[in-house]
C-alpha positions as CSV (number, residue, x, y, z in Angstrom):
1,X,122.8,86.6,64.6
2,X,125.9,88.0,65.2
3,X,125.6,91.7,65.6
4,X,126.9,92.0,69.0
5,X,126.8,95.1,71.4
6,X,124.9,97.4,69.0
7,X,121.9,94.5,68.9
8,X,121.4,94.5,72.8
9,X,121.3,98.2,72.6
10,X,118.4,98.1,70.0
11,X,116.7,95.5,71.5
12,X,116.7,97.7,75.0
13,X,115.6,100.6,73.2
14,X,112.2,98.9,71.1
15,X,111.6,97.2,74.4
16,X,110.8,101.0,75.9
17,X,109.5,102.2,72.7
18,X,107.1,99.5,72.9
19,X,106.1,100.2,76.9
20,X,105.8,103.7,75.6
21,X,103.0,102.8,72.9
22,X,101.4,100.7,75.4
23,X,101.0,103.4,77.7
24,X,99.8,105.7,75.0
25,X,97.4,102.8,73.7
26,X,95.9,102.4,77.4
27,X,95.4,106.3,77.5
28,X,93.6,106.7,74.2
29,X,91.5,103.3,74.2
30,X,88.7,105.3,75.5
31,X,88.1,102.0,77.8
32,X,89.4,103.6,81.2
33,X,87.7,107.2,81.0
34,X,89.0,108.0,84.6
35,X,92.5,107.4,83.5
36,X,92.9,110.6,81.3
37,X,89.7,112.5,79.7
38,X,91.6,114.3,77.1
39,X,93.0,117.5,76.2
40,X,92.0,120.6,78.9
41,X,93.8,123.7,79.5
42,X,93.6,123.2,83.1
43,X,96.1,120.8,82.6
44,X,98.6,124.1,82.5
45,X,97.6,125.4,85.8
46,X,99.8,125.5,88.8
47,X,102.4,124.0,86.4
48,X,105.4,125.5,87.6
49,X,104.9,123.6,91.1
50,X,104.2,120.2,89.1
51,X,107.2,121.0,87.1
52,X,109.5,121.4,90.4
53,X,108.5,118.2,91.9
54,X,109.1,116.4,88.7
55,X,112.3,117.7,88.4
56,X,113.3,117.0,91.6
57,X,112.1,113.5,91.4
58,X,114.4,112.8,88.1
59,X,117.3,114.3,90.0
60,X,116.3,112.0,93.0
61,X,116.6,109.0,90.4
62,X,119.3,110.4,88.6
63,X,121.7,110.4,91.2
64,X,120.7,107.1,92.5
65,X,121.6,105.9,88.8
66,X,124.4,107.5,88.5
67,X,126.2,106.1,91.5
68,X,126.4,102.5,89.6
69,X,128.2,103.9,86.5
70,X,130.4,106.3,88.8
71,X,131.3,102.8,91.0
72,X,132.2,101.1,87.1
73,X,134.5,103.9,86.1
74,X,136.4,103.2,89.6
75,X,136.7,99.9,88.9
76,X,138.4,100.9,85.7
77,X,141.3,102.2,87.2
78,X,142.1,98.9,89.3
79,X,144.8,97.3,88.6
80,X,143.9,93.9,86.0
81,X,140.7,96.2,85.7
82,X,139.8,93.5,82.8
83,X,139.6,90.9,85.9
84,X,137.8,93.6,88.3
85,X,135.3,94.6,86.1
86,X,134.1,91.2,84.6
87,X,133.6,90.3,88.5
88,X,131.8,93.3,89.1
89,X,129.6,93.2,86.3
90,X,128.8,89.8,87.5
91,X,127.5,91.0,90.5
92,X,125.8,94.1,89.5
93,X,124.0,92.3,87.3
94,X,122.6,89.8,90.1
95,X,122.3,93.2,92.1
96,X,119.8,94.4,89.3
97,X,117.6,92.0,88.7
98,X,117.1,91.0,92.3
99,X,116.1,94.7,92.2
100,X,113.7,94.5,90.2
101,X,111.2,93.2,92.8
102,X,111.4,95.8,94.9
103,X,111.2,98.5,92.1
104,X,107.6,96.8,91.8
105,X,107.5,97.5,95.6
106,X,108.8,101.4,94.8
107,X,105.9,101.7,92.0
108,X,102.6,100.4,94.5
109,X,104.2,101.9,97.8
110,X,104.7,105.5,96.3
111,X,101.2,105.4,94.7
112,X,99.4,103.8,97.9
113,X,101.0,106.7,100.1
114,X,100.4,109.4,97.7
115,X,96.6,108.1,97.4
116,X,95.9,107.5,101.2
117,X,98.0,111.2,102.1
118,X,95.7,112.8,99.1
119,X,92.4,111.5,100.9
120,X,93.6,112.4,104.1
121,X,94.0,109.2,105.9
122,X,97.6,109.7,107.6
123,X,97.5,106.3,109.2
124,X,95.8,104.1,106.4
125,X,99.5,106.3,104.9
126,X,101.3,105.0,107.5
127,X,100.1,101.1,107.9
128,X,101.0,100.8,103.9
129,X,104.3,101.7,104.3
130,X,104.9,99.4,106.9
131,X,104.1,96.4,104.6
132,X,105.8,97.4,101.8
133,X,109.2,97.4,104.0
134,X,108.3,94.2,105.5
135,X,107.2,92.7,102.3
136,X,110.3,93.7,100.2
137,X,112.5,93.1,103.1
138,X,111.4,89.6,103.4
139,X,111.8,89.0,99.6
140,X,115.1,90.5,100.0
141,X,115.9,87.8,103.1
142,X,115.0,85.0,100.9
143,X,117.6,86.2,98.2
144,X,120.0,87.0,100.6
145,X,119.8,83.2,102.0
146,X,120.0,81.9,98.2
147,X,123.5,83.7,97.0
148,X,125.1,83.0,100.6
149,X,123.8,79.2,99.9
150,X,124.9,79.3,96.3
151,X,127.5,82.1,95.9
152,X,130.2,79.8,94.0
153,X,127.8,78.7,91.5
154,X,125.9,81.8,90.6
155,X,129.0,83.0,88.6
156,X,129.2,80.7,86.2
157,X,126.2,81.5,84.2
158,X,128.3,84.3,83.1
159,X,131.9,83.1,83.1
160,X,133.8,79.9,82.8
161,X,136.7,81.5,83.9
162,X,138.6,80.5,86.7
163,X,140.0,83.8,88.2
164,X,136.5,85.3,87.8
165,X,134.9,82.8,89.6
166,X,136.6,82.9,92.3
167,X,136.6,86.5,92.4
168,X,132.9,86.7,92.2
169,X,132.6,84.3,95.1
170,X,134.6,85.8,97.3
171,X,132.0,88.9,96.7
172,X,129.5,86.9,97.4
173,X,129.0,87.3,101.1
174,X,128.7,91.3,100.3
175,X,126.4,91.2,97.4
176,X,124.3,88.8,99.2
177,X,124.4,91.9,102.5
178,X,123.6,94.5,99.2
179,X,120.9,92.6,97.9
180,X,119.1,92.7,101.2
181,X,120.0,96.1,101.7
182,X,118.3,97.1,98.3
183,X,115.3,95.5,99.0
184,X,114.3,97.7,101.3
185,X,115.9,100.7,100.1
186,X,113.6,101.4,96.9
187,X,110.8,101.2,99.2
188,X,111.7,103.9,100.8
189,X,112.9,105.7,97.8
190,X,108.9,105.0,96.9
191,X,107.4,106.0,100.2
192,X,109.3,109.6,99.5
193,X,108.1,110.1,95.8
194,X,104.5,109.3,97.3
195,X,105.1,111.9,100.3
196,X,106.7,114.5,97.8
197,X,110.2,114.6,99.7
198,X,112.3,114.1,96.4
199,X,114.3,117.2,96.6
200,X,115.0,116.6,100.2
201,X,115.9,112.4,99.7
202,X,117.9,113.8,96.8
203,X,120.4,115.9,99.0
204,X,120.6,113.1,101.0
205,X,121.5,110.7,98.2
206,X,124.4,113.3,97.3
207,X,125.5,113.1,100.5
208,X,125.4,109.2,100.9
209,X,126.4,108.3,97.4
210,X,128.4,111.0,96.3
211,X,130.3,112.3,99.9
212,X,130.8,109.1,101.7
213,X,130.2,105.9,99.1
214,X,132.6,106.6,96.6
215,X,135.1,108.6,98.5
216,X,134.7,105.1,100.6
217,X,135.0,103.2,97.7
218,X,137.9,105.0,96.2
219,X,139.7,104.4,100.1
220,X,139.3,100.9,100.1
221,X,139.8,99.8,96.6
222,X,142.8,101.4,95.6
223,X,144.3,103.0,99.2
224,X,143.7,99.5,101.2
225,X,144.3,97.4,97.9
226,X,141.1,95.7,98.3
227,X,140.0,95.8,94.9
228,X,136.8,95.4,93.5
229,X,135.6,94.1,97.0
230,X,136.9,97.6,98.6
231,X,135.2,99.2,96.0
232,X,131.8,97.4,96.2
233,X,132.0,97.6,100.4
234,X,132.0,101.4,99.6
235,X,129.2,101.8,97.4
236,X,127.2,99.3,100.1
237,X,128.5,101.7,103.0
238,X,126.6,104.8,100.8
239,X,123.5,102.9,100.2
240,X,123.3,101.8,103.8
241,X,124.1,105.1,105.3
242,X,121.2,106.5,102.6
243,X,118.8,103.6,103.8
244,X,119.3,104.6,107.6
245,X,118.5,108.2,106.5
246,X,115.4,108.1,105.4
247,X,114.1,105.4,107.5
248,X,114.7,107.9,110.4
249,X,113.1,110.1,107.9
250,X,109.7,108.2,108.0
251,X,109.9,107.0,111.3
252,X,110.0,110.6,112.7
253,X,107.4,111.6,109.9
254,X,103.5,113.2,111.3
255,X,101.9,111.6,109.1
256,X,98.7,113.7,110.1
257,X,100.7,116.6,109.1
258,X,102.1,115.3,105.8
259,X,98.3,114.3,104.9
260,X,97.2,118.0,105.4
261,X,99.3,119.3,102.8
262,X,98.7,116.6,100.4
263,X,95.3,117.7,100.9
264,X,96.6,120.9,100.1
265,X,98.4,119.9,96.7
266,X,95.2,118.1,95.5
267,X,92.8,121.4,96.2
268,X,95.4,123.4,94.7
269,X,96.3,121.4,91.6
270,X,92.4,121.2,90.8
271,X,91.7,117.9,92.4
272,X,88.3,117.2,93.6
273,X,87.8,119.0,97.0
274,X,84.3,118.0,97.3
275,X,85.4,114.5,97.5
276,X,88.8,115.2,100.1
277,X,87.8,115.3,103.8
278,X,88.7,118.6,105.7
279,X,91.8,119.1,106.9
280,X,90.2,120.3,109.9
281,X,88.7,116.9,110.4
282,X,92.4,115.7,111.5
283,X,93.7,116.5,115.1
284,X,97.3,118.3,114.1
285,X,100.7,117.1,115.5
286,X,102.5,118.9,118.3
287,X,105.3,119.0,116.3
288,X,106.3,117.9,112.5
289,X,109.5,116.0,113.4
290,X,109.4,115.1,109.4
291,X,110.8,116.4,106.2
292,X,110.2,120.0,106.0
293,X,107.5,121.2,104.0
294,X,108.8,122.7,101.3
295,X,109.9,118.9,100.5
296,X,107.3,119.7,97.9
């Protein structure tokens, strides 16, 4: 129809007005009692701590967010940035809807752990997180095998040009490595909103992103002259060093430990004790090798 830019933006934005009224529709259908039974003033207690974990969770997301636009405004300053950022938006865009499947993964996997921590079973905690990484990661093999198998083709569904194209597959070989690499990474992003570590995965996605991707980034696009390849090698150094993080992070976790105060949360938030096992009931670690506990 011919209106451009501003039409894509309107679209996007009815598209999550209308997830929005879904959401609300599912709520008030009256069809799924469990799922909200209405107004209650309890609602407002112990608010301040739902409050903090909600907050750090959007910073959490924020920052991993962020990092993408903070990566285009590098690009920017490249020399033939027209060049630079056609091929990166190329990419990116493969990047994002290859993510996509393992945001799916982020949803169930934060929801399973939170669920199975809440009712006290540490390992039932444990197993699910293990087949959510081996799940996504095997999703995220299959598209890594795809773009290194067609990495000169993939570009030109969105250019016909012939510098782009062969920009684009030069970068194939490392978005095809980032592709993989974020396949497993929103899992884990998932397994730490479930566990309630989103302030601490947030200081470490400052300190990936923001301390050693782009500073990496800025080194190798413009310092080394590698361009938009420099830059995107980078931003993939962050988000692996940030992946290695926290799977130390959940490897190292008591899980026993992390269940008890979960347990905790739900009694004091005004879940339903009755229906929660004792905390008593599960032998305690020696030692929480995990995220600390004001993670909460």
């Amino acid at each position: 129809m011919g209106h451009g830019l501003p039409a894509a933006a309107a679209v996007g934005n009815v598209t999550w007005w209308l997830v929005i009224a879904a959401q609300v529709a599912y709520l008030l259908s009256g069809r799924f009692e469990d799922a909200w039974r209405g107004f209650s003033r309890l609602a407002f207690a112990n608010l301040a701590a739902f409050v903090k974990l909600s907050l750090a969770s959007a910073v959490m997301l924020c920052l991993e967010l962020w990092y993408y636009t903070a990566v285009l405004i590098l690009v920017g300053f490249l020399k033939n940035a027209r060049l630079q950022i056609d091929v990166m938006s190329i990419c990116i865009n493969y990047q994002l809807w290859t993510l996509m499947v393992a945001l799916g993964f982020n949803a169930a996997v934060s929801v399973r752990v939170s669920n199975e921590l809440g009712a006290n079973r540490p390992k039932a905690a444990k197993f699910a997180v293990t087949v959510a990484v081996l799940t996504s990661g095997s999703v995220g093999a299959v598209f890594l095998a795809v773009f290194l198998a067609w990495r000169t083709g993939l570009p030109r569904f969105f250019s016909e040009d012939g510098d782009v194209l062969r920009e684009a597959s030069r970068l194939g070989y490392l978005l095809a490595g980032s592709i993989f690499l974020n396949s497993v990474q929103p899992v884990l992003s998932g397994v730490a909103i479930g566990a309630g570590w989103q302030a601490l995965v947030a200081v470490v996605n400052i300190g990936s992103y923001y301390f050693v991707g782009i500073p990496l980034a800025a080194l190798f696009g413009f310092k080394l002259r590698m361009d938009a390849m420099g830059i995107w090698l980078g931003m993939t150094l962050g988000t692996l060093l940030q992946t290695a993080i926290l799977v130390f992070i959940s490897y190292r976790t008591k899980w026993e430990k992390q269940a008890m105060r979960a347990e905790e949360r739900v009694r004091e938030w005004g879940g339903r004790a009755d229906a929660l096992p004792s905390a008593t009931q599960v032998a305690p670690a020696a030692e929480d090798a995990g995220p600390p506990s004001n993670a909460t």
